[in-house]
C-alpha positions in Angstrom: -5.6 60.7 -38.2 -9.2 60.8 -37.9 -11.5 57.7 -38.2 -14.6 58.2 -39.5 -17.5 56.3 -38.1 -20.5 57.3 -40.7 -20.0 58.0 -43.8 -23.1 59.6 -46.4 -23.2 58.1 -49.9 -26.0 60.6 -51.9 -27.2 59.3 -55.3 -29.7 60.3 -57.9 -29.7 56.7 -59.1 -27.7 57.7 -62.1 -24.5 56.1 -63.3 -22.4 58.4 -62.5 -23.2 57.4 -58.7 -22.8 54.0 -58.8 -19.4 53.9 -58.2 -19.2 56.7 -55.7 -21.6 54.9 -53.5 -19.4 51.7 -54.1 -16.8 53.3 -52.7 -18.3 54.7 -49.8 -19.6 51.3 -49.0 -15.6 49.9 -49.3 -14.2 52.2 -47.5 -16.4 52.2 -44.8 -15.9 47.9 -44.4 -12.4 48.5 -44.3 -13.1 51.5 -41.4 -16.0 49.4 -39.5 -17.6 52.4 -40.0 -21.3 52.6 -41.5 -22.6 54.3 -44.5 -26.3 56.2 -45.2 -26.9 56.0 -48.8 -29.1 59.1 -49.4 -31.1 59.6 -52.7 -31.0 62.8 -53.4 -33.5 64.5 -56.0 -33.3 67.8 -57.8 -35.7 70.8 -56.4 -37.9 70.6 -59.7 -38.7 66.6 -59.3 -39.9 67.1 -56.0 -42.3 70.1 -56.4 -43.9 67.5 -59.9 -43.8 64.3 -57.8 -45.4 65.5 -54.6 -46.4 69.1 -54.5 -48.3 69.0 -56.8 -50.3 65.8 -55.6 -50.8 67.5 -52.4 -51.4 71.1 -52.5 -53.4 73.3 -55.0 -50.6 75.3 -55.7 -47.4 76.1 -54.1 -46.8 75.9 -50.3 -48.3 79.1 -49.5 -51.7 78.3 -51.5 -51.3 75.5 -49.1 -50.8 77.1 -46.2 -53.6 79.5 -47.2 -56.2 77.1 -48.1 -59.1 76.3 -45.5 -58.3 73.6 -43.2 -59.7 70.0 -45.4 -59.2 71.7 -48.7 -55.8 70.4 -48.9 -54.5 66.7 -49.1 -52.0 65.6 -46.6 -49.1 63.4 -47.9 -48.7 59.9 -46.6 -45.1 60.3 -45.7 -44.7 56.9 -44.2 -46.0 55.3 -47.7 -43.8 57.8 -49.3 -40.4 56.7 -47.0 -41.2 53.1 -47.6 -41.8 53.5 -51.6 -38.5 55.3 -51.5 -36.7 52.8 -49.3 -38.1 50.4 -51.8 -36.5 51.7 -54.6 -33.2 53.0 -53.3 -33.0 49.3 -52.0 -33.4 47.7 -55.7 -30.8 50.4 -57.1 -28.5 48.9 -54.6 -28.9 45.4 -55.3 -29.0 46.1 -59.0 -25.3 48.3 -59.6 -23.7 47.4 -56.4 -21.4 44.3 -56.1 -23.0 41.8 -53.9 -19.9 41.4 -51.9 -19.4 45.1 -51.0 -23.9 44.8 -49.4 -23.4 42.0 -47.3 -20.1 43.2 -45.5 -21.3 46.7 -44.7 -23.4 48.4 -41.9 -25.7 50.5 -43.2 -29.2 51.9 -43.2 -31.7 54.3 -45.4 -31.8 57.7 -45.3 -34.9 58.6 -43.3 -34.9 55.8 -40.0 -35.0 57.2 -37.5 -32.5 56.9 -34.8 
């Protein structure tokens, strides 16, 4: 049998996901193994939240516009808001118990 040693736990912070994602996080204690809770967002949220902060446009406006025209994203403020939040969803729904026994880390750290 094959024991897995990562295990990926998406969520779009609904409901629906809570218990999913407290599975994952049980089954990997029992495994020693170490879960990546990823939040996941539909196509259409991203291109609202961020696109259209960044770039007049869509991506090839962007990549059309002269150099200066065009806003960069802070991605490492972006990450860390994120991180923020998918860390509150977690210690909101998910038991306690089932956080301080597991190894696991956010979706975008790198390795």
């Amino acid at each position: 049998m094959i024991t897995p040693k990562r295990i990926l736990a998406p969520t779009d912070f609904s409901i629906i996901t809570v218990p999913a994602v407290g599975y994952a996080l049980s089954f990997a204690r029992e495994l020693g193994a170490e879960v990546t809770v990823l939040h996941a967002l539909p196509t259409e949220v991203m291109k609202e939240q961020f696109m259209n902060q960044y770039a007049a446009g869509d991506l090839a406006a962007a990549a059309a516009a002269p150099v200066g025209l065009t806003r960069q994203p802070d991605l490492e403020g972006i990450f860390e808001r994120k991180k923020q939040v998918l860390h509150t969803f977690l210690e909101q729904r998910i038991s306690s118990d089932l956080l301080r026994g597991s190894k696991g880390k956010s979706c975008h750290q790198d390795r």
